[in-house]
C-alpha positions as CSV (number, residue, x, y, z in Angstrom):
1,X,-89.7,129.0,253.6
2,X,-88.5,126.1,252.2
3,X,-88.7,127.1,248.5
4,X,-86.5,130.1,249.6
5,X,-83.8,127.9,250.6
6,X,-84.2,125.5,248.1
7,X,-84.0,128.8,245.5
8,X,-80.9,130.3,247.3
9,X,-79.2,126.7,247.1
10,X,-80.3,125.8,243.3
11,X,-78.2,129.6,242.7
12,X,-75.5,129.1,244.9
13,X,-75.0,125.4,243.3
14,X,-75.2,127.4,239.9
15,X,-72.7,130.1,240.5
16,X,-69.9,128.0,241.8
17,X,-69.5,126.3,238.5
18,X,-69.7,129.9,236.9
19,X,-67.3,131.6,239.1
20,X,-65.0,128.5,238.8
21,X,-65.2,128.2,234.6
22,X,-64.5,132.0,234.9
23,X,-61.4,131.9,236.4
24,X,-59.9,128.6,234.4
25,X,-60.7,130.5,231.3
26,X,-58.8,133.7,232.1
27,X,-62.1,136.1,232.6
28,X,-61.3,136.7,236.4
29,X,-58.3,139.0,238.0
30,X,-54.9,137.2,237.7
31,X,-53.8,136.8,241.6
32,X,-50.5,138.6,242.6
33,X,-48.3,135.0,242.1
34,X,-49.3,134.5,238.5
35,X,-48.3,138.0,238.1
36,X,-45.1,137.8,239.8
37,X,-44.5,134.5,238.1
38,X,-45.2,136.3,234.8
39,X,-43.0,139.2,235.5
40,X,-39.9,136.6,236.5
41,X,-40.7,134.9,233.3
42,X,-40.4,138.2,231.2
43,X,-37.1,139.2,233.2
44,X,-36.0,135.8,232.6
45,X,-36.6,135.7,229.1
46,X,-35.1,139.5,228.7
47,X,-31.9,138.0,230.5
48,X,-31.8,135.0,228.0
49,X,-32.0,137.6,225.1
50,X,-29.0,139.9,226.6
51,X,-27.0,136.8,227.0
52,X,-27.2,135.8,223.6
53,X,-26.7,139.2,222.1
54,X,-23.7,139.5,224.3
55,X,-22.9,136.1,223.3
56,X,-23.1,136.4,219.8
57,X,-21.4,140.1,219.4
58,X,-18.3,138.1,221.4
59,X,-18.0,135.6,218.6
60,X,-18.2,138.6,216.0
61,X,-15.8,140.1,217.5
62,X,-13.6,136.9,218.3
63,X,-14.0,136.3,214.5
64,X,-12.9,139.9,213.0
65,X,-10.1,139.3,215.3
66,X,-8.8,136.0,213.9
67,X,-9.5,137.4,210.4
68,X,-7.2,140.3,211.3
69,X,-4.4,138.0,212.6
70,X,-4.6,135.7,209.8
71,X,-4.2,138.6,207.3
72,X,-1.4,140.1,209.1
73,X,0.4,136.8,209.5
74,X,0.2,136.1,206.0
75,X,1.3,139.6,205.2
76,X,4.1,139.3,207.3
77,X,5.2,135.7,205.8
78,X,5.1,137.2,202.3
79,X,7.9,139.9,203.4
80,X,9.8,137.5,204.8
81,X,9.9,135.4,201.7
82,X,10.6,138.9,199.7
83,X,12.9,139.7,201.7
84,X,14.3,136.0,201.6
85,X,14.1,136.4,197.9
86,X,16.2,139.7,197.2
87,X,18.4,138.5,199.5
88,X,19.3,135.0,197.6
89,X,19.2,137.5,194.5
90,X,22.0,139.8,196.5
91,X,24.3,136.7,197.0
92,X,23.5,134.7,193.4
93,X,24.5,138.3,192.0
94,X,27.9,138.3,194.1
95,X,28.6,135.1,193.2
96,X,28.2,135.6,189.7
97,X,30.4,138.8,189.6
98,X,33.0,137.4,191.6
99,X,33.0,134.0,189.1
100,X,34.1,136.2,186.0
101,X,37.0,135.7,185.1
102,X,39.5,138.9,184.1
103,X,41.4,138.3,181.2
């Protein structure tokens, strides 16, 4: 009888190291937090990703935009200085016909 015990606790004292290498090394079932934990990290990681997208499409955007302005400020400064322009021509033109003298 006492080889039987000393048998059952030789393979007991073997399979707790097994059992225990098998779980450290991924070969068992996950338990339910790991997975949970893994699932919050994907969703975490999937939020990360949407806030940069959304991030980053804002600062296109917010760049077109200030493109745009800057174009239409500058074609709106180049009018004024036509229209600045013709109108120095207008008075220069006045001021010459006006200047003749009639004989």
């Amino acid at each position: 009888m006492k080889i039987w015990r000393a048998a059952i606790i030789a393979v007991i004292l073997l399979a707790i190291p097994v059992v225990s290498s098998c779980d450290m090394l991924g070969i068992g079932g996950k338990s339910q937090k790991e997975k949970y934990y893994e699932q919050q990290l994907q969703l975490m990681q999937q939020q990360q990703e949407a806030a940069q997208k959304a991030q980053q499409e804002y600062y296109d955007t917010l760049q077109k935009s200030l493109q745009d302005y800057i174009n239409q400020y500058a074609a709106y400064n180049d009018a004024q200085r036509q229209a600045e322009i013709q109108a120095i021509q207008q008075q220069l033109e006045q001021q010459s016909k006006e200047e003749i003298p009639y004989n």
